[in-house]
C-alpha positions, 0 to 999 in steps of 0.5 A, a space after each residue: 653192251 648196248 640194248 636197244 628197244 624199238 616201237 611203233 611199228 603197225 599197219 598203214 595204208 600205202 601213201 600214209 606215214 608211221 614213225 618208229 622209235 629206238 631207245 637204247 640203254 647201257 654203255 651209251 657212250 661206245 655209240 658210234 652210229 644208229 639206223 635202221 635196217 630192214 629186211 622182207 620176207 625171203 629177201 635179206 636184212 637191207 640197210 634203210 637208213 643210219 646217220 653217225 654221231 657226226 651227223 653224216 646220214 646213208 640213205 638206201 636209194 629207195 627211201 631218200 625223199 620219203 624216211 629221215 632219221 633223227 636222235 634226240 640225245 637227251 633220251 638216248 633214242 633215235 627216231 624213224 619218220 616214214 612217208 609216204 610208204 609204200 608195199 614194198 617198205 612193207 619188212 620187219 624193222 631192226 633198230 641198230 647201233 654202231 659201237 666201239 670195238 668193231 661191235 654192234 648191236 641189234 633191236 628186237 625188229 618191229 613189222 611195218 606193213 603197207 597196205 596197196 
């Protein structure tokens, strides 16, 4: 089992920047892969962003150029970086952990909103 806490969601004005964070704990090791997903009211949960533990990143078309993702290993956690957000990035945020075991695992999702 993997749990996954995530933070610093909030409301930013649209062209601003927020950063979220994703710490996880438990059976580190069975880590293949984290992300983000999101999902908006009445819309699905969509993939944002996941990068494996090889380094290899997937980007959803609508935020290349504007959100990277990054782990620091020490700290079992992986980070957000959002730029120049838009309204429409405005959704609930998943934290996200591909495990071993055709399993994963799921934050407790944190609100962005971007005000136009």
């Amino acid at each position: 089992q993997v749990q996954l806490v995530e933070a610093g969601g909030g409301l930013v004005q649209a062209g601003g920047s927020l950063r979220l964070s994703c710490a996880a704990s438990g059976s580190i090791w069975s880590i293949k892969a984290v992300g983000w997903y999101r999902q908006a009211p009445g819309k699905q949960r969509e993939l944002v962003i996941t990068i494996t533990n090889s380094g290899t990143t997937t980007y959803a078309d609508s935020v290349k150029g504007r959100f990277t993702i990054s782990r620091d290993n020490a700290k079992y956690t992986h980070y957000l970086q959002m730029n120049s957000l838009k309204p429409e990035d405005t959704a609930v945020y998943y934290c996200y952990a591909d495990l071993a075991g055709f399993t994963d695992s799921w934050g407790q999702g944190t609100q962005v909103t971007v005000s136009s």
